[in-house]
N, C-alpha and C positions, 0 to 999 in steps of 0.2 A: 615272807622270804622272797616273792616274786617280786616284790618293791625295791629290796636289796640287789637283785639278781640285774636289773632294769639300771639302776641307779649305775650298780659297775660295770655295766653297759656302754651306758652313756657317757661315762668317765672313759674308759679304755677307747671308745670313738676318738673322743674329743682329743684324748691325748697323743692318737697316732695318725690326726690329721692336723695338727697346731705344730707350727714351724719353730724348728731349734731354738733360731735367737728369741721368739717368744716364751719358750719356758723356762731360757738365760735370764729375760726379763722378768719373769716370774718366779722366779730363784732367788733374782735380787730383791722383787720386794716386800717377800719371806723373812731375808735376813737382814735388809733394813728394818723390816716391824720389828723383829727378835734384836735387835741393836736396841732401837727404840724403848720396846720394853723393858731393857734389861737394866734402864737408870732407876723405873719403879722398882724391881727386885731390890737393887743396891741404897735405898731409901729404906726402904721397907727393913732391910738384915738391919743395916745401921741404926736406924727409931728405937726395933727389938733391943739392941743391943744395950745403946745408950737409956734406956727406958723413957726414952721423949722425942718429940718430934726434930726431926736433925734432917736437912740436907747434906750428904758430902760432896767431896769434889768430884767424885768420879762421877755422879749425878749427870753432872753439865757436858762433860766429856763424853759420856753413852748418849746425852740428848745431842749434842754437835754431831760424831757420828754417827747416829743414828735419824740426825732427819737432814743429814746433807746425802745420805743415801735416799733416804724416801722421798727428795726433792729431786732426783736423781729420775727413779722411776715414775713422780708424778709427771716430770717433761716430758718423758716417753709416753706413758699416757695421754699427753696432752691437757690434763687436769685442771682446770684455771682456779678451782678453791680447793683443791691438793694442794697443786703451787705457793698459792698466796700464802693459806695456813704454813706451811713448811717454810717459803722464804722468811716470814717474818718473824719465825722460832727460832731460824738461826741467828739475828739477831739480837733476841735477848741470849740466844747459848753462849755465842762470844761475847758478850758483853760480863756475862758474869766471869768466863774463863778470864776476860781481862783483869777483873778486879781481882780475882784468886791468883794473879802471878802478879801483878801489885802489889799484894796483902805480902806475899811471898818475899817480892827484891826487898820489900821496906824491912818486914824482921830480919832476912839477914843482914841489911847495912843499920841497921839498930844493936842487933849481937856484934858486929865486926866492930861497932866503936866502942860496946862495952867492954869485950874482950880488950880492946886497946889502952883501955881507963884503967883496968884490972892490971891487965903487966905493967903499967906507969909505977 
């Protein structure tokens, strides 16, 4: 119990001698990781679902935001393999988001000439 007692000690020190915008910055890269994580959740429900391995789209989307935030606070860190890892995730992130609105304009200008052949 003395260990515990010590520990929130240390914690309640720390916390009310650590400068505002540093726990701003530590806020952020909370809810970047929690961005981040949240494309694994969104795999994960959809796999369950589907009963097989599946990427969705929203995957790519929680990964873009989520490590243009964590590339965010690794600069503030100053992190040089934060950085690189994360610059170089985003990426493949947009790269895929590319192709997924690609995939996107073609079915609908595929449907808009079918639909056109169908009223003919």
């Amino acid at each position: 119990m003395e260990h515990l007692h010590t520990a929130l000690t240390a914690l309640a020190d720390w916390w009310g001698k650590t400068p505002t915008y540093e726990i701003v910055w530590l806020g952020i890269g909370f809810m970047a990781q929690l961005m981040f994580s949240m494309r694994f959740i969104v795999q994960w429900i959809a796999s369950e679902r589907a009963r097989r391995s599946i990427v969705p789209e929203t995957f790519w989307y929680f990964s873009l935001v989520g490590g243009a935030m964590l590339l965010a606070y690794a600069i503030y860190r100053l992190d040089p393999v934060f950085i690189m890892g994360q610059a170089m995730g985003l990426i493949i992130y947009s790269r895929n988001i590319y192709f997924i609105r690609s995939s996107h304009k073609e079915e609908a200008a595929a449907n808009g000439e079918a639909a056109a052949h169908s009223a003919q």
